[in-house]
C-alpha positions in Angstrom: 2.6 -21.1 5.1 3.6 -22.9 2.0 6.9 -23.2 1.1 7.1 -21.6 -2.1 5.6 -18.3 0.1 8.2 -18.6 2.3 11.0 -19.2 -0.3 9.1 -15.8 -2.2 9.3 -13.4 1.1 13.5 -15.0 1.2 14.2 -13.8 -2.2 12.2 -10.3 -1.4 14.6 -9.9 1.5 17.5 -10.6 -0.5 16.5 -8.1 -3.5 15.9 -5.2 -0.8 19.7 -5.7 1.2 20.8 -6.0 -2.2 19.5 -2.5 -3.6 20.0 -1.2 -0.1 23.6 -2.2 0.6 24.0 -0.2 -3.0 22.4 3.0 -1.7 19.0 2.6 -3.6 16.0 2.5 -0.9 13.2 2.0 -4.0 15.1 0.0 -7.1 14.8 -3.4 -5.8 10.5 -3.4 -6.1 11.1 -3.2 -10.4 13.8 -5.9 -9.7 11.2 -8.1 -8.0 8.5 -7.8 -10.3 11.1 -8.3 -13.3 12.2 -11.4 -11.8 9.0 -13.0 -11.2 8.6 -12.8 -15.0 4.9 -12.5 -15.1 4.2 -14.9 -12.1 2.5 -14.0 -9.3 2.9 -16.3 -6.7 6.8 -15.0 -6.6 5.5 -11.3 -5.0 4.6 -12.1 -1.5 1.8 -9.6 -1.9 0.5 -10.4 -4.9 -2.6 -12.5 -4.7 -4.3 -11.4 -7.4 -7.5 -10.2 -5.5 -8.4 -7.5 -2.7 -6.6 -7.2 0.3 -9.1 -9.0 2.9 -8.5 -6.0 5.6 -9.5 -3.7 3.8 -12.4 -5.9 1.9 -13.7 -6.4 5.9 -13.5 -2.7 6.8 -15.1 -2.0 3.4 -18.2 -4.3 4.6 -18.4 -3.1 8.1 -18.3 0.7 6.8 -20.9 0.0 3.6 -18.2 1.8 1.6 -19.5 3.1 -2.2 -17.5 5.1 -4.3 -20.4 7.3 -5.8 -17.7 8.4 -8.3 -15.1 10.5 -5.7 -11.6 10.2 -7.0 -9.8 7.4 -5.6 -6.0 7.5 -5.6 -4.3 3.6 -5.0 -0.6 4.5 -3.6 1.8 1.2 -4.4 -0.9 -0.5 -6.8 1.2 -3.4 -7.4 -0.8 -5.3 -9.6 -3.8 -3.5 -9.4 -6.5 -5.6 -7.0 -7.3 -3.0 -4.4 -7.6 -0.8 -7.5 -9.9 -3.2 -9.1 -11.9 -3.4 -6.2 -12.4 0.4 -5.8 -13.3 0.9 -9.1 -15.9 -1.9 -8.6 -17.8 -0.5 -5.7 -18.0 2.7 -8.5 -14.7 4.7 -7.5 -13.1 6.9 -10.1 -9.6 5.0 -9.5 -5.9 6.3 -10.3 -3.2 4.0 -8.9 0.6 4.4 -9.4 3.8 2.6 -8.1 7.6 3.4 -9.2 7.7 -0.1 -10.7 6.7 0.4 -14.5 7.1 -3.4 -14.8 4.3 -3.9 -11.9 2.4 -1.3 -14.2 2.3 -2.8 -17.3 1.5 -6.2 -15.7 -1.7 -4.3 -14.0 -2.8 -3.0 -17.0 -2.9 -5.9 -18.8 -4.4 -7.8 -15.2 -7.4 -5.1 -15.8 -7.5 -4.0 -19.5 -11.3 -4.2 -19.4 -11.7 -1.4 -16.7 -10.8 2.1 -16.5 -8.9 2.4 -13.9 -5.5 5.2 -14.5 -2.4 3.2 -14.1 0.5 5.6 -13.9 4.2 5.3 -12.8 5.4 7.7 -10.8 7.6 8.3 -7.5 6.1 9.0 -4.0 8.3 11.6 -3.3 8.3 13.7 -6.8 4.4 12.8 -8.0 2.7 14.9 -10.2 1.5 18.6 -8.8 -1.4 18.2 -9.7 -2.3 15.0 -7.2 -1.7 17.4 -4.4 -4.7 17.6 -2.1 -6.5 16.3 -5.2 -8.0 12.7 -3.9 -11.5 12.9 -1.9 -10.6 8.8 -1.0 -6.5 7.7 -0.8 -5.8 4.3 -0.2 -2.4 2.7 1.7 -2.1 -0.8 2.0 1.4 -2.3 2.7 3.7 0.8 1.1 5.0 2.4 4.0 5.8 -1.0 5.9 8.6 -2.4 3.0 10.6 1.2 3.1 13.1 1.9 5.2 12.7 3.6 8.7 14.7 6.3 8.3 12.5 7.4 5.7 9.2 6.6 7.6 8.0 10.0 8.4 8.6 11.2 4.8 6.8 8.3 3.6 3.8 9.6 5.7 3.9 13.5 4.6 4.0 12.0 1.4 0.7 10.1 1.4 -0.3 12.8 3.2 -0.1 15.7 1.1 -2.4 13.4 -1.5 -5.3 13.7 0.8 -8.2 16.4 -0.3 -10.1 18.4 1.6 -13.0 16.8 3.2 -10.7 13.7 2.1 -10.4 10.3 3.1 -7.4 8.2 4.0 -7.3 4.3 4.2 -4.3 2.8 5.6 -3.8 -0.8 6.0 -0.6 -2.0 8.0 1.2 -4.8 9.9 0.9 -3.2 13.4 3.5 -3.6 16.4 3.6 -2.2 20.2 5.2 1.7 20.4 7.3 -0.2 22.4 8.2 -2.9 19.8 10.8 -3.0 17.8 10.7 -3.9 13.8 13.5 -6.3 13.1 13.1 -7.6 10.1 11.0 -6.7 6.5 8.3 -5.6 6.2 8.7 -2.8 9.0 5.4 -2.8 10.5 4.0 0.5 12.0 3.2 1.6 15.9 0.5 3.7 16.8 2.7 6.3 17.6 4.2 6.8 14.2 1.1 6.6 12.4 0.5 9.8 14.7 2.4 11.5 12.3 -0.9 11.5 10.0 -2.8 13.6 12.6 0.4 16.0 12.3 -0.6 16.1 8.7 -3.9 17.4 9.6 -5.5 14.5 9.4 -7.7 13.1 12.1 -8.1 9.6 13.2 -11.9 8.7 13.0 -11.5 4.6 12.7 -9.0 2.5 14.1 -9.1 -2.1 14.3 -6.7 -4.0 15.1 -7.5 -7.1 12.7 -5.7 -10.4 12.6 -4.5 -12.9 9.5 -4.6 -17.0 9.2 -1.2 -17.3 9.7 0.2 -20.1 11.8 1.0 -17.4 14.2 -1.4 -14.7 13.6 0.2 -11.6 12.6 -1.4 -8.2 13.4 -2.8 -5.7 10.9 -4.0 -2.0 11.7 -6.8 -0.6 9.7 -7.0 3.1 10.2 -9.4 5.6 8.6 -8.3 9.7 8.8 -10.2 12.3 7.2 -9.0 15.9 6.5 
């Protein structure tokens, strides 16, 4: 790990107890992305290209988009998006930063992909049980626990019928306990999908580069 990546993931700590020590759980992602002032390499997740979980799951599974709607939950700067709409997905993505929006619509002016802003927890009605393909990589893992099972009815409740729901997570032991940001996930409280009526047809455990290799879950549901 670089230096500068490490000194990046300090100062996203730093924002979060800041906003959360205030009371606000979700303020401190706009704060980020204002602060990096148009450079990447100051969001921890922002590589500016597909997250490689879910590009490896995407090759194993011979995924095509055959133009189902696609719903991107915490777009960020748009890359997952991009990739969806690439292998021919009819792509919405949102996030409650409207400064990580405008920075993904300029990222991918040429496509057209549906950048929106809007809140998890008060999206429009009309997204409900809208998407036939959702996609969740990294958004439950930065928010707090106490909110963790809200998160998940959230996501949830975007999920069509005959739907399809990607999650890609930092995964720890039920056991296990999250310490620090990002929170990763168990098994047992992605379980709360399957109370969602959602059923758990693909589950890898997939590892990254890092010095110390750091654990992932990629997890497929369908409703």
């Amino acid at each position: 790990m670089s230096f500068e990546t490490h000194d990046a993931r300090e100062r996203t700590k730093q924002i979060q107890a800041e906003y959360a020590q205030g009371g606000d759980a979700l303020g401190w992602f706009d704060a980020l992305y204002r602060e990096a002032d148009g450079d990447n390499e100051r969001i921890p997740w922002a590589d500016l290209e597909p997250n490689k979980f879910l590009r490896r799951w995407a090759q194993e599974t011979n995924l095509a988009g055959n133009d189902r709607k696609a719903l991107v939950v915490g777009c960020g700067l748009g890359d997952d998006a991009r990739f969806l709409r690439d292998l021919n997905f009819n792509v919405t993505a949102f996030d409650i930063s409207p400064t990580a929006i405008e920075w993904a619509r300029r990222l991918h002016a040429n496509t057209d992909i549906k950048f929106v802003v809007a809140d998890l927890f008060d999206p429009p009605k009309d997204w409900f049980l809208a998407f036939e393909f959702v996609l969740e990589v990294y958004t439950i893992q930065p928010l707090p626990l106490e909110m963790r099972s809200q998160v998940i009815d959230a996501i949830a409740n975007f999920v069509g019928l005959r739907g399809k729901l990607i999650v890609v997570t930092r995964g720890r032991e039920d056991d296990e306990e999250p310490l620090e940001l990002p929170w990763a996930l168990s098994r047992k409280d992605l379980s709360r999908f399957e109370t969602n009526r959602l059923k758990q047809t693909y589950f890898e455990e997939m590892f990254g580069d890092e010095e110390e290799p750091v654990k992932r879950f990629v997890v497929e549901y369908k409703r």
